[in-house]
C-alpha positions, -999 to 999 in steps of 0.1 A, spaced: 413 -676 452 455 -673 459 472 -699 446 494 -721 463 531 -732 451 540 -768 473 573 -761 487 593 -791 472 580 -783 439 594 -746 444 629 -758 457 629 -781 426 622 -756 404 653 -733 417 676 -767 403 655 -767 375 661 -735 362 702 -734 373 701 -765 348 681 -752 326 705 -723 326 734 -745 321 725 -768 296 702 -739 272 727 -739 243 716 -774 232 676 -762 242 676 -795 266 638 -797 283 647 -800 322 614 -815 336 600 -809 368 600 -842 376 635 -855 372 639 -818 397 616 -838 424 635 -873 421 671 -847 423 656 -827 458 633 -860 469 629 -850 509 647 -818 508 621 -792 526 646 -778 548 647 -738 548 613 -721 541 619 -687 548 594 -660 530 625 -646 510 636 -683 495 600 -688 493 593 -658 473 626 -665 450 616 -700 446 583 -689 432 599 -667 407 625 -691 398 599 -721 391 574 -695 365 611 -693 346 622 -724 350 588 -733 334 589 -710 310 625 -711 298 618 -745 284 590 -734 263 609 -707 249 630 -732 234 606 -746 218 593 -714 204 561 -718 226 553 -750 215 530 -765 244 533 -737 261 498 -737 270 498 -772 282 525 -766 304 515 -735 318 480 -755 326 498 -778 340 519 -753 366 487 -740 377 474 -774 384 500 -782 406 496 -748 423 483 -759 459 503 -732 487 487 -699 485 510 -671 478 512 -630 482 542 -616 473 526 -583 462 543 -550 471 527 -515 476 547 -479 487 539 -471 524 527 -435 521 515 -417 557 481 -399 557 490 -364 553 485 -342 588 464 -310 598 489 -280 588 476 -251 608 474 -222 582 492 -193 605 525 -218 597 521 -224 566 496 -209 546 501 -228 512 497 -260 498 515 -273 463 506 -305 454 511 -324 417 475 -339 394 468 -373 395 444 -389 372 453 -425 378 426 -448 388 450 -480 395 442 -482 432 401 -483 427 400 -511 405 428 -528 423 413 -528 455 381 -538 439 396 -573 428 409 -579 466 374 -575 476 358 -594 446 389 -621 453 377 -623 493 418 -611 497 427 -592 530 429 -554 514 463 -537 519 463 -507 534 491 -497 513 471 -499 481 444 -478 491 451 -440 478 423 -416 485 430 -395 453 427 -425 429 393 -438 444 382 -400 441 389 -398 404 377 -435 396 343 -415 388 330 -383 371 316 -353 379 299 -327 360 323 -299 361 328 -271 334 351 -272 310 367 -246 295 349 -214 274 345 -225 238 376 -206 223 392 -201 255 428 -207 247 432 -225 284 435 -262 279 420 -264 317 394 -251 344 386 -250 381 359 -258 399 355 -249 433 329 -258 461 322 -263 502 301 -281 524 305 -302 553 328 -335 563 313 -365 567 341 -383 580 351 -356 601 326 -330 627 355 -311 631 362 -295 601 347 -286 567 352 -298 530 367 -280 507 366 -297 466 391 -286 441 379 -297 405 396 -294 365 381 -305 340 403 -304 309 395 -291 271 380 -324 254 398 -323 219 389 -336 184 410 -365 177 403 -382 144 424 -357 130 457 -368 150 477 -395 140 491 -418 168 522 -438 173 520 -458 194 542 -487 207 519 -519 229 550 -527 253 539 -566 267 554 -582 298 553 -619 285 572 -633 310 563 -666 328 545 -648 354 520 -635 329 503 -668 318 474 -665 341 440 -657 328 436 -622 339 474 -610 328 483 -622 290 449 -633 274 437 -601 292 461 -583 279 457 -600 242 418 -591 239 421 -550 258 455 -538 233 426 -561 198 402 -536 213 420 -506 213 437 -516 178 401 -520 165 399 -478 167 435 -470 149 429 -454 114 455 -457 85 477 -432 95 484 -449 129 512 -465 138 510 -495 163 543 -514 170 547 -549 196 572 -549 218 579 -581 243 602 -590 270 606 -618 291 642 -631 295 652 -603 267 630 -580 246 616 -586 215 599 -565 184 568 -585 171 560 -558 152 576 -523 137 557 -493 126 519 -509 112 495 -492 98 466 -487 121 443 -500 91 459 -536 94 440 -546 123 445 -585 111 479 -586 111 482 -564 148 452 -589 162 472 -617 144 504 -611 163 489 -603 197 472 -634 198 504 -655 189 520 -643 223 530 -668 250 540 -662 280 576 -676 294 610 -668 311 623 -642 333 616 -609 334 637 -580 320 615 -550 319 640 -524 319 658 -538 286 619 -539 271 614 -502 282 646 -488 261 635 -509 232 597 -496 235 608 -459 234 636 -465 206 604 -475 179 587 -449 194 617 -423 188 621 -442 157 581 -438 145 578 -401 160 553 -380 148 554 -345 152 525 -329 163 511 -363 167 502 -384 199 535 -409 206 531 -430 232 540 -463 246 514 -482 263 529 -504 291 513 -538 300 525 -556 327 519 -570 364 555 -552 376 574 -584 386 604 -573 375 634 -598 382 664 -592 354 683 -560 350 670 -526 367 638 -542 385 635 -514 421 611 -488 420 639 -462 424 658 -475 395 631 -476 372 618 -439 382 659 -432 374 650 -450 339 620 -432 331 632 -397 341 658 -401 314 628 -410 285 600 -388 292 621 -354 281 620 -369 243 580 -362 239 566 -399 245 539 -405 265 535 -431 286 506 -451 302 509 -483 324 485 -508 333 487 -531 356 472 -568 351 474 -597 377 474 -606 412 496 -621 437 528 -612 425 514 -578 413 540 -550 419 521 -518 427 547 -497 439 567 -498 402 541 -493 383 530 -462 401 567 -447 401 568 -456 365 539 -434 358 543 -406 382 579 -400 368 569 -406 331 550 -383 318 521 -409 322 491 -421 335 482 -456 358 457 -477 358 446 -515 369 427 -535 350 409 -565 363 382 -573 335 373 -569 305 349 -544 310 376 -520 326 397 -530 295 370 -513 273 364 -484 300 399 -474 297 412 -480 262 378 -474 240 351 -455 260 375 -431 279 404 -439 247 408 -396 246 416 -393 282 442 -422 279 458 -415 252 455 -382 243 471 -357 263 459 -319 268 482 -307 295 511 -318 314 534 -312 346 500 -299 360 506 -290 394 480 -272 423 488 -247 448 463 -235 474 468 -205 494 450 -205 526 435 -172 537 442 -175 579 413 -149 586 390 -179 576 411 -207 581 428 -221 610 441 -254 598 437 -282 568 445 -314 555 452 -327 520 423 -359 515 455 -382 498 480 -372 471 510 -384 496 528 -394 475 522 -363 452 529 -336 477 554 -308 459 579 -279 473 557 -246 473 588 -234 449 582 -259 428 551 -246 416 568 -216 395 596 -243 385 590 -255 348 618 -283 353 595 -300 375 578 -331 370 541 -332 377 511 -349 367 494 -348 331 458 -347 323 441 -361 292 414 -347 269 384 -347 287 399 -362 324 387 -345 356 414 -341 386 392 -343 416 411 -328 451 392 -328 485 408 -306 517 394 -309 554 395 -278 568 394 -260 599 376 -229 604 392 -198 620 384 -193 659 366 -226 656 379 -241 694 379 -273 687 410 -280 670 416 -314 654 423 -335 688 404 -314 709 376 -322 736 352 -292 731 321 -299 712 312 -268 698 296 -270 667 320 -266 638 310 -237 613 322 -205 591 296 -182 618 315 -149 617 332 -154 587 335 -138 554 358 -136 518 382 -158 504 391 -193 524 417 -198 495 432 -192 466 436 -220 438 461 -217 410 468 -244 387 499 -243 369 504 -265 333 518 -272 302 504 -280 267 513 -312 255 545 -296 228 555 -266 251 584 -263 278 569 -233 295 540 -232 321 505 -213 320 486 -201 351 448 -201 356 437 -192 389 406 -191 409 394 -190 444 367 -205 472 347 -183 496 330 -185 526 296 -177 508 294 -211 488 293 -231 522 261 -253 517 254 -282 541 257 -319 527 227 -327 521 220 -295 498 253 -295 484 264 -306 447 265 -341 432 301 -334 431 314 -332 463 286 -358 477 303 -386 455 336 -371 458 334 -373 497 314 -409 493 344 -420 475 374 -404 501 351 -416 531 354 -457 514 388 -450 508 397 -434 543 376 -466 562 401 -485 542 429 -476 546 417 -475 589 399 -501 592 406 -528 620 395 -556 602 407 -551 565 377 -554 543 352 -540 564 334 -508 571 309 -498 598 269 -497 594 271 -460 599 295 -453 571 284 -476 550 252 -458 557 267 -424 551 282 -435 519 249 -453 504 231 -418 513 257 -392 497 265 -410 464 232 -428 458 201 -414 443 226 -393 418 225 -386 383 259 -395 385 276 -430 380 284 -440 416 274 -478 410 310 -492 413 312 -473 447 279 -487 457 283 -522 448 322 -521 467 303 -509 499 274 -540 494 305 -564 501 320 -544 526 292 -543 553 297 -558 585 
């Protein structure tokens, strides 16, 4: 459940961190108590901002102290805070992003659109519902519940020299009797990787926000894991921040597992939160460690609530745009929950060369950083960008199932400046269009009822080219590809694919419009249960999120 901060207790902890401020040069221990006896009866202005200030102000007013001590007791204090913790609390912030809108294909034909293999919003959404939280509709994304999962696409010809390939198919909408379903799938080259050397830098928000169970001890035992694969010509470096940044650890060799276990575990968390200052200090070891032709990355570890320095969305995506031109990588996951910061996180990875995803146990720990480590870490091809070219002899009109946030210029497409997304060895971008077919007369918001099919139709609905960048090269290659009327099958004869594909855009669409957050109707639920079920494919994460969404 939310915790609660009781309002006196967060106005005294405002005056306990100005004098803890004020008095830090002799490492004085302000307590929380004398900061009661000083505000005794002062309640006055509760207003969501002071609120929201106070509660950030109390975790370093907490913290701070501890720090002083060199995180002695920290533990015991930290305990303590949560004890007290009796006024539930959401301060988390997501990016409002519109559902896209039907573009009718005789005005604009084409459709550009960046990858996205980030699965932040699945598992994020997952711990609302497993938390009994009211979802946000903000921090549903279609795309990312899509490509949660995996689908049996197939990857390039053994000795092809193309890094990806496309997968095309078409059936029917379940969400939508109006309009058809077209699937878009890559599946990238898987590549060998014991024979790569990594540097890579574990970049730790240990700030006083982090102390709860499921940020910093999470975050402790998921970076042990992945240091438990590292080889002897790895480099792993520890870098903290909090009220300033800190290197634990500089350039060890993968092979000295005790010492990198040894100095995760002696982390505490405490003090404010200056994530920009910890970014520039992650990428200097990394610049500093660089190995050419090797994987350099710095793995970001955080819950985004950012409070000293450069701490908005737009000025950490200005931050990052200046760091991912020196050939580090960048993956971000998130940790935490309700003061988590979504909409950072996700700008941090989008303009990073990078990947994004949430981790809420320690299962998804191991999903992401051992069982899937190739995709995360390892990347094949990057500033992969989409473009679909409608053919308006078939089609009359179609909508993009998510990627707001992702949408590109059509020019941008043949622009190798461009930022897009990057996909690792092995990952799958999964991309679903509703579409309209030509002289079909009803239209999206139309009253006639006749059926929706392709009856009369024939050729090419689109085109698909997919343009993208190895992982050391500055120019672009194109692979293209394309979807005909001919591979129409109905639903329930189509592919595994685009059954759980759609099963996973229909849960994510119900979200997002739901009435009453958290909750779907019998018949989707239904709908859901029958497409992605009964699969040889892994669907049982969807499944078990619809159990606790019936009505």
């Amino acid at each position: 459940m939310k915790k609660r901060i009781n309002s006196n207790k967060m106005i005294a902890a405002i005056m306990a961190l100005t004098m803890v401020i004020a008095g830090s040069a002799c490492g004085s221990f302000v307590s929380f108590e004398t900061c009661d006896a000083a505000v005794a009866g002062d309640a006055k202005s509760d207003s969501p901002s002071r609120t929201k200030n106070a509660v950030r102000a109390g975790r370093a007013a907490t913290t701070i102290t501890a720090h002083n001590a060199d995180g002695a007791g920290m533990d015991n204090v930290m305990a303590e805070r949560a004890e007290e913790a009796d006024y539930e609390m959401n301060t988390e912030e997501y990016s409002h992003a519109p559902e896209n809108n039907f573009i009718l294909t005789a005005d604009e034909p084409t459709s550009t659109f960046s990858t996205d293999v980030d699965t932040a919003s699945f598992t994020n959404v997952r711990r609302m519902i497993d938390s009994g939280w009211q979802i946000d509709p903000d921090a549903v994304r279609a795309e990312e519940f899509i490509n949660y999962f995996k689908y049996n696409y197939d990857a390039p010809q053994p000795g092809s020299e193309d890094k990806l390939s496309i997968t095309t198919e078409v059936s029917d909408c379940p969400w939508n009797e109006d309009a058809k379903m077209l699937l878009v799938g890559l599946q990238a080259q898987d590549v060998e990787t014991k024979d790569i050397d990594s540097n890579i830098v574990f970049l730790i928000d240990v700030s006083g926000s982090m102390y709860e169970e499921n940020k910093l001890p999470l975050v402790q035992q998921a970076f042990s894991m992945l240091a438990e694969n590292m080889g002897a010509n790895d480099r792993i470096s520890i870098v903290t921040y909090a009220g300033a940044d800190k290197v634990v650890l500089e350039g060890e060799s993968g092979s000295n597992y005790d010492k990198i276990s040894s100095a995760l575990d002696g982390l505490r968390a405490g003090g404010g939160t200056a994530g920009a200052a910890g970014i520039n200090t992650a990428y200097d070891i990394a610049e500093k460690y660089f190995i050419e032709g090797g994987n350099n990355r710095v793995i970001l570890a955080t819950d985004g609530d950012l409070n000293i320095g450069v701490s908005s969305a737009e000025g950490l995506t200005g931050l990052i745009e200046e760091k991912r031109e020196k050939g580090v990588f960048l993956s971000v996951l998130g940790f935490g929950m309700g003061n988590y910061k979504d909409d950072r996180l996700e700008a941090l990875a989008d303009n990073g060369n990078g990947n994004y995803a949430y981790i809420d146990t320690l299962d998804e720990a191991r999903r992401i950083l051992v069982t899937e480590m190739n995709g995360t870490l390892f990347t094949v091809a990057k500033d992969a960008k989409i473009q679909i070219e409608f053919d308006p002899a078939t089609v009359s009109a179609y909508r993009l199932v998510g990627y707001e946030n992702r949408i590109l210029a059509n020019e941008d497409f043949e622009n190798d400046q461009k930022d897009a997304g990057d996909v690792g060895a092995g990952q799958q971008v999964t991309a679903l269009y509703e579409i309209v077919p030509a002289g079909y007369e009803n239209r999206p918001n139309s009253n006639s009822k006749q059926p929706c099919s392709f009856d009369g139709l024939d050729g090419r609905l689109a085109k698909v080219s997919v343009r993208y960048k190895e992982r050391d090269e500055n120019e672009s290659k194109l692979i293209e590809s394309s979807a005909e009327v001919g591979s129409y099958k109905a639903l329930d004869e189509a592919s595994e694919n685009i059954r759980l594909a759609a099963s996973a855009a229909m849960t994510a669409k119900g979200l997002r419009s739901a009435k009453e957050s958290g909750k779907l109707s019998a018949d989707d639920i239904a709908a859901i249960r029958k497409y992605a079920g009964g699969s040889s494919l892994d669907a049982s994460e969807l499944i078990s999120m619809i159990d606790k969404l019936s009505v």
